[in-house]
C-alpha positions as a printed Julia matrix, in Angstrom:
398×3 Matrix{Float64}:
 -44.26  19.3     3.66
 -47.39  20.88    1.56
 -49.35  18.52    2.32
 -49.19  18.2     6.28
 -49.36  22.6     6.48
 -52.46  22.17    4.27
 -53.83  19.88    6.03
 -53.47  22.15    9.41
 -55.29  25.01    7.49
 -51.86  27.07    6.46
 -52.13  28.81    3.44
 -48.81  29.67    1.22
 -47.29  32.78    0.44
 -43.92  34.14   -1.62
 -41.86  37.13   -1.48
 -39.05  38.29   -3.14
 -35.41  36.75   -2.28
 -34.39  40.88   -1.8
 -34.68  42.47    1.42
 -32.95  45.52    2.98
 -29.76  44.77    4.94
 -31.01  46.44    7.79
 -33.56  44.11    8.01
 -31.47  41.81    9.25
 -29.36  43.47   11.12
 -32.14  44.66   13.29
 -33.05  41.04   14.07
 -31.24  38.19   12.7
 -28.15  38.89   14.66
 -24.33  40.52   13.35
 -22.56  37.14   13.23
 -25.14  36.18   10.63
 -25.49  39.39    8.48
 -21.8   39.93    9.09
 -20.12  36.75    8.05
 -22.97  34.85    6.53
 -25.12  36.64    4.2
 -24.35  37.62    0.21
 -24.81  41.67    0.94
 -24.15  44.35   -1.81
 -25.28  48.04   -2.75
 -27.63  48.28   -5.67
 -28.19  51.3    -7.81
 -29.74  53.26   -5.56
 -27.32  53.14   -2.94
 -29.04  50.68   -0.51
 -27.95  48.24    0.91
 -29.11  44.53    0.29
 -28.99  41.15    1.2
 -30.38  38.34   -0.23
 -32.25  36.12    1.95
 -30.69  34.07    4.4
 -33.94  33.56    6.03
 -37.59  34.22    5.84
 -39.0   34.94    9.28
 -37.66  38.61    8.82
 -39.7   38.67    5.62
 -43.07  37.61    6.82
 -42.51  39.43    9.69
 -42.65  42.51    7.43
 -45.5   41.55    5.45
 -47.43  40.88    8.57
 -46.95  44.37    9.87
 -47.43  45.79    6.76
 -51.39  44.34    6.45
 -51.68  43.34   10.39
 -54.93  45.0    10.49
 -56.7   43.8     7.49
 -55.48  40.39    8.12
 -57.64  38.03    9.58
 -56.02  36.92   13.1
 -54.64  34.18   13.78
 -52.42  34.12   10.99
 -51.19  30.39    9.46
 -48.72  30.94    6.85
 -46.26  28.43    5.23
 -44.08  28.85    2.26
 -41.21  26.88    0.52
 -38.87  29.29   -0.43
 -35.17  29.28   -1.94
 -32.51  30.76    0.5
 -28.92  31.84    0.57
 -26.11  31.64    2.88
 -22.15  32.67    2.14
 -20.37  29.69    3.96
 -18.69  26.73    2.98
 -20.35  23.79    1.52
 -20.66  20.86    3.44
 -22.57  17.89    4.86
 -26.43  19.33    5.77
 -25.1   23.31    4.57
 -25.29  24.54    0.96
 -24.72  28.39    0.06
 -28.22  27.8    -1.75
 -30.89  25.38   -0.05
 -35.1   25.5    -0.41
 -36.73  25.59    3.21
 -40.34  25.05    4.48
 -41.02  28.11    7.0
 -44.15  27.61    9.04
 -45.86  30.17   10.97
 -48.43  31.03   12.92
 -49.01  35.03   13.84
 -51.61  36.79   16.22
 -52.21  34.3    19.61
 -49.88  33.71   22.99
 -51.84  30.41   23.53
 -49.33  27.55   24.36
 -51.31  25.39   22.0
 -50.1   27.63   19.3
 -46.65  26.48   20.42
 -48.39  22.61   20.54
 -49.68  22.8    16.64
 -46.52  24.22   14.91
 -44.54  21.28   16.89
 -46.6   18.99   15.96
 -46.59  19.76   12.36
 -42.87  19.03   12.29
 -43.87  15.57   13.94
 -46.35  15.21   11.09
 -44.13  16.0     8.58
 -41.13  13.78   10.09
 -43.6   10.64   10.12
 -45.24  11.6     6.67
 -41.38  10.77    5.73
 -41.83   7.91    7.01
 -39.24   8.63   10.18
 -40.05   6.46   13.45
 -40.01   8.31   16.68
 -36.68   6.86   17.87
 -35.23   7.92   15.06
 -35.22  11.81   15.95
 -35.55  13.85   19.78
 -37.46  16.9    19.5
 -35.34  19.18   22.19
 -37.07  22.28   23.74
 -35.66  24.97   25.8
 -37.28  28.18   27.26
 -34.85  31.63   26.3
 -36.57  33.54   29.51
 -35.4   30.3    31.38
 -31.33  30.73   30.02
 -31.59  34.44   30.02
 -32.42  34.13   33.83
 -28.96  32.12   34.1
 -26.94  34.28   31.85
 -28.37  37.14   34.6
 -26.98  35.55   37.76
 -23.24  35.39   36.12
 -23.23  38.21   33.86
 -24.01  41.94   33.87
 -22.68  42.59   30.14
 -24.8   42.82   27.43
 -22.34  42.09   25.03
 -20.68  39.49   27.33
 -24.17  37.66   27.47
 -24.65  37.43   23.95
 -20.61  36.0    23.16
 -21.58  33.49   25.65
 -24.67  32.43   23.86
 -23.28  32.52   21.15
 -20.69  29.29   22.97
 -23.7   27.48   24.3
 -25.38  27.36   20.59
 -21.83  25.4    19.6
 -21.25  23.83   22.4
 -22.25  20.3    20.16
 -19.41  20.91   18.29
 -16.7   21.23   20.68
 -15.24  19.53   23.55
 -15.78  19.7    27.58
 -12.61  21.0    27.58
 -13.22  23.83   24.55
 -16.45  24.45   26.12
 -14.97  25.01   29.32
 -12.35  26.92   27.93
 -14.52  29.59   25.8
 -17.04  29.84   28.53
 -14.02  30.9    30.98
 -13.05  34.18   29.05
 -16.09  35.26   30.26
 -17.18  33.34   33.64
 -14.04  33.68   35.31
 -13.92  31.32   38.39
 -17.98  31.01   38.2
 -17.16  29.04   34.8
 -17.35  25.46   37.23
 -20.45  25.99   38.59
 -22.44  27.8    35.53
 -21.95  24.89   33.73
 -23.05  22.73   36.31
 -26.27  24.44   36.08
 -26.36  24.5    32.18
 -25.74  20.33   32.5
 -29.77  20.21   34.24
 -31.74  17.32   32.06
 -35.01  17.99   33.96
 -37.03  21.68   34.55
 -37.39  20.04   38.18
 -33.62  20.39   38.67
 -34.06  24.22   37.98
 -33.12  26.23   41.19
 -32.1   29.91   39.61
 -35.53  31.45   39.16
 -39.26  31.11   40.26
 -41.01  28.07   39.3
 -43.82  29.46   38.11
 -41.49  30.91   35.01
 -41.14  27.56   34.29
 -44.58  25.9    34.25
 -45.22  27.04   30.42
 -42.13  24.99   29.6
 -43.17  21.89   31.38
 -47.34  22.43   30.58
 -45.72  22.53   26.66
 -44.01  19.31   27.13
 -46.77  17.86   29.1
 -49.49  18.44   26.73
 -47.11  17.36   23.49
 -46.66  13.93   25.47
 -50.35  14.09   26.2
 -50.86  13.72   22.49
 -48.89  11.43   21.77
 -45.45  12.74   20.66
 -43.15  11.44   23.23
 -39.67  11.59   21.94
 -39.52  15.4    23.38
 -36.53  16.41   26.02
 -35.84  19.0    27.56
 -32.55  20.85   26.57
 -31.12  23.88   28.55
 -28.09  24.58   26.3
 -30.29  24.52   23.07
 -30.21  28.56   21.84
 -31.25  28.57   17.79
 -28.95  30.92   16.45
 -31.14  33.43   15.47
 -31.02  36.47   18.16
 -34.94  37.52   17.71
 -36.42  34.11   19.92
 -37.84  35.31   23.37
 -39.61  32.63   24.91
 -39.8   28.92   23.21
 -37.15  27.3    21.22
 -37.66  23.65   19.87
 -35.01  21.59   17.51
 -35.62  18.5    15.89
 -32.48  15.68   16.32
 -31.45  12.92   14.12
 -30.63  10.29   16.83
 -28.79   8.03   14.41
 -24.49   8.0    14.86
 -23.78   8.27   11.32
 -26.63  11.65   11.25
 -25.96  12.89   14.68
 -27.05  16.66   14.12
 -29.64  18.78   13.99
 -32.4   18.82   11.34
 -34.57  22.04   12.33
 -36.09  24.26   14.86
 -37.56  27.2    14.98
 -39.39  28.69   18.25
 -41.49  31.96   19.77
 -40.43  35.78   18.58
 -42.95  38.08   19.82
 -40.91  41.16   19.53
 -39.92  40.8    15.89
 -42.49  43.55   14.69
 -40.84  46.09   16.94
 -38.78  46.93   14.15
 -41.12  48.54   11.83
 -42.59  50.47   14.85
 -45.7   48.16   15.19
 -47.65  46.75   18.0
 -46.2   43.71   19.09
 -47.86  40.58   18.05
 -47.38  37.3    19.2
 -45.65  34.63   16.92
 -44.09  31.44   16.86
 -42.78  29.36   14.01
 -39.84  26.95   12.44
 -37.68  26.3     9.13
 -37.19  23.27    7.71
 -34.36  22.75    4.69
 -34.36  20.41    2.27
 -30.45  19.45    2.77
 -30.9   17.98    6.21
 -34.16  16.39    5.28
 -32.2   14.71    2.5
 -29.5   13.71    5.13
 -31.96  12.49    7.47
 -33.99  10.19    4.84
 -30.85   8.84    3.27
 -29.06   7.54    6.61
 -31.94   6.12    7.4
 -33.04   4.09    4.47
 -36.42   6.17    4.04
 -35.4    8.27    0.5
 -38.7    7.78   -1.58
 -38.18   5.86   -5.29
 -38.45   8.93   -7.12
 -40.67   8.83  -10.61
 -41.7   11.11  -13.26
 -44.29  12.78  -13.22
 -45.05  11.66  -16.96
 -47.7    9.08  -17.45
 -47.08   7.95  -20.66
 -44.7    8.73  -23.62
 -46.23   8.53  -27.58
 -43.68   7.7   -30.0
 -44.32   8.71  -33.46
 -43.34   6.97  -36.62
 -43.38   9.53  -38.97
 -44.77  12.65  -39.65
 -47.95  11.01  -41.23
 -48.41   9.61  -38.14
 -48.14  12.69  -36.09
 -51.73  13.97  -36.24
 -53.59  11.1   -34.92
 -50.52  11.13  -31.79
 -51.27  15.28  -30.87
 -54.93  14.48  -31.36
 -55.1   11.26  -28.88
 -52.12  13.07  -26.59
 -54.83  16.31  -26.19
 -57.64  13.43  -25.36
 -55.7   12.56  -22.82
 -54.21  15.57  -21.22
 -57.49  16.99  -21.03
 -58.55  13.18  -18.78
 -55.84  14.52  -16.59
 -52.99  11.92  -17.83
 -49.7   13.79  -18.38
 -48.31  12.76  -22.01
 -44.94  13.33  -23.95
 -45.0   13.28  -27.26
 -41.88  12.22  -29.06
 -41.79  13.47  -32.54
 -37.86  12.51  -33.3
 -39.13  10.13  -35.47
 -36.44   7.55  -33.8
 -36.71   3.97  -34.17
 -39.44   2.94  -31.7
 -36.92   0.57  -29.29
 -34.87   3.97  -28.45
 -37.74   5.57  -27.29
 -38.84   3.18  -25.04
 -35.38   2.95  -24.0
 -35.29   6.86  -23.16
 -38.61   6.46  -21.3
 -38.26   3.66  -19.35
 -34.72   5.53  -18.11
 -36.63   8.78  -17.02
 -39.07   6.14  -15.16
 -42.44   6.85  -17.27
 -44.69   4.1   -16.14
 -46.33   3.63  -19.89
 -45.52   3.46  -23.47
 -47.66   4.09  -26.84
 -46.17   3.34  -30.4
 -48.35   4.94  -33.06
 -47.51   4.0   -36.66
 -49.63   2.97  -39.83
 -51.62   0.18  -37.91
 -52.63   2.38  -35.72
 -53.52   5.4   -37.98
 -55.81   2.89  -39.61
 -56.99   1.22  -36.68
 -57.68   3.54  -33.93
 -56.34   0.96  -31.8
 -53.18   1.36  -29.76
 -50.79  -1.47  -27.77
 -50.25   0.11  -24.49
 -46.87  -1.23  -22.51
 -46.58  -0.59  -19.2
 -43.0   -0.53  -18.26
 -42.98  -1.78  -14.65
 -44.24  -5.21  -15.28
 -43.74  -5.43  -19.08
 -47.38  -6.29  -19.86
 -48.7   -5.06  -23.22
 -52.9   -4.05  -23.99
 -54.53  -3.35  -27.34
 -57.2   -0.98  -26.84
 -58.76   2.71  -28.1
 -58.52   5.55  -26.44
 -61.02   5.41  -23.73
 -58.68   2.16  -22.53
 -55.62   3.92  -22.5
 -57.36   6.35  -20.05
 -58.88   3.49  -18.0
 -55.36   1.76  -18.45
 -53.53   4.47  -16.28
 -56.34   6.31  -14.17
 -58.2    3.17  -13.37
 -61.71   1.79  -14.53
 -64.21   5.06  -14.41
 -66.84   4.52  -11.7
């Protein structure tokens, strides 16, 4: 994930995991603050929430330096989140999620790059394209539907709230839920909700619907063709006003989504700034996991330790933290085991936590300056000083 927003110039940021509840409850929506959120009053009689999300959160420390900061804005950060629901398949109360942004320009191409960095991302996990859909819907485009049936405010947004399930339930519960609200119109709204193409869109001008179809047009145009259009797709989050986007795993055992994110370019209206322009996504580690284990593609995870240095004694110790800081400072990360164990239970430990090499030093070596490196993923053994052990594992120096 670092790598692919790095390599699209994004630079990182952090914030704290405390934010004021009315933060959220400005923007995020009352189903989520309400029902999903860990909230509680601290010593000063506020009241907070940790984190359920960070688009609220950069949102805030956008408006508070919008002016000094260079425009546009590409921001990405990796941060820990919480959520107060049950544990389950893709959903943890406490997950890490990649949020990618990109602040301060309308252009649709800003809406082409952050989609396309999910693409990158999916295929630097090695995913093949029919192996996820990336859905995209337009709100201005549902909002225009939700207008011809409904006059409520409040009616609008419970029936949104339906569409954004309506995965999870049957034609019939579907049909059902929607009806509390649609009355006899219930028939023919979902008719028009069941479109699969923008050119089967007859409830509002066209041209409302060319930045929808140029967005698809010029994703195809670079080569990302697994992108659909999806009328029903909503992202929970009530803040979206134009774009939403939601990457699919396709596969049966998987069949859910794995993230979105879309445009908000009202979000700053709630500390009283200008608006800015903004569009971005969120990306959590528990789907990701999901998605790379039903499909074969988890990576053969190793330590990040290059070699382990068994000690033999005490005398021997010296000579080990003296070659170990030789070493380190070549850029070779070493562990030093000084529990003066028989050598074999060492090797043992190290081979189990997946270090790729393994140095014994003893009285020999003390004497010798010479040390029998074993590498433990093919089992073959070399005697040389130090300036081989550092060729051994970084490669010849050129």
């Amino acid at each position: 994930m670092k790598e692919v927003c790095e390599r699209f110039g994004y630079e990182n940021y952090n914030a704290s995991p405390l934010e004021p509840t009315e933060l959220y409850e400005a923007k995020s929506g009352q189903e989520i603050v309400g029902n999903e959120t860990y909230n509680m009053i601290d010593r000063g009689d506020r009241k907070v929430t940790i984190r359920p999300e960070m688009t609220p959160t950069v949102a805030r420390m956008v408006a508070d330096q919008m002016r000094e900061l260079p425009k546009p804005i590409r921001w990405y950060s990796i941060p820990n989140l919480f959520r107060y629901e049950r544990p389950q398949r893709g959903r943890l109360r406490e997950h890490y999620q990649l949020n990618v942004d990109i602040f301060g320009t309308d252009s649709i191409y800003a809406d082409v790059e952050v989609i396309q960095m999910g693409y990158e991302i999916m295929k630097n996990f090695g995913a093949q394209d029919n192996q996820f859909v990336i859905n995209i819907n337009n709100r201005k485009i549902i909002q225009s539907l939700f207008e011809t049936y409904l006059s409520d405010d409040s009616d609008i947004y419970a029936v949104s709230k339906i569409i954004d399930k309506k995965k999870k339930l049957s034609e019939e519960e579907f049909a059902s839920s929607l009806e509390k609200y649609l009355g006899g119109n219930t028939a023919d709204f979902i008719t028009k909700l069941s479109v699969s193409s923008l050119n089967e869109i007859d409830f509002m001008p066209a041209e409302e619907l060319e930045k929808t179809r140029q967005l698809i047009k010029k994703l195809q145009g670079s080569g990302i063709t697994n992108v659909s259009f999806d009328l029903t797709l909503m992202r929970g989050f009530d803040y979206y006003t134009d774009i939403v986007f939601e990457f699919f795993d396709t596969h049966p055992e998987n069949n859910r989504s794995l993230f979105g994110g879309g445009r908000y370019d009202d979000l700053l209206d709630i500390f009283g700034m200008e608006k800015i322009p903004a569009i971005g996504f969120g990306m959590g580690d528990v789907t990701a996991r999901d998605f790379l284990e039903t499909h074969g593609l988890m990576p053969d995870l190793a330590s990040h330790t290059h070699l382990v240095i068994a000690a033999q004694d005490e005398d021997s110790l010296p000579l080990v933290q003296e070659v170990a800081t030789e070493l380190r400072d070549s850029g070779i990360n070493v562990e030093i085991d000084f529990t003066f164990r028989k050598f074999e239970k060492v090797l043992a430990a190290a081979d189990k936590k997946r270090v790729p090499f393994f140095i014994a030093v003893g009285k020999n070596e003390v004497t010798s300056k010479m040390y029998q490196v074993k590498d433990l993923t093919t089992g073959e053994k070399m005697d040389v000083d130090v300036r081989g052990i550092i060729e051994t594992i970084t490669g010849p120096k050129k």
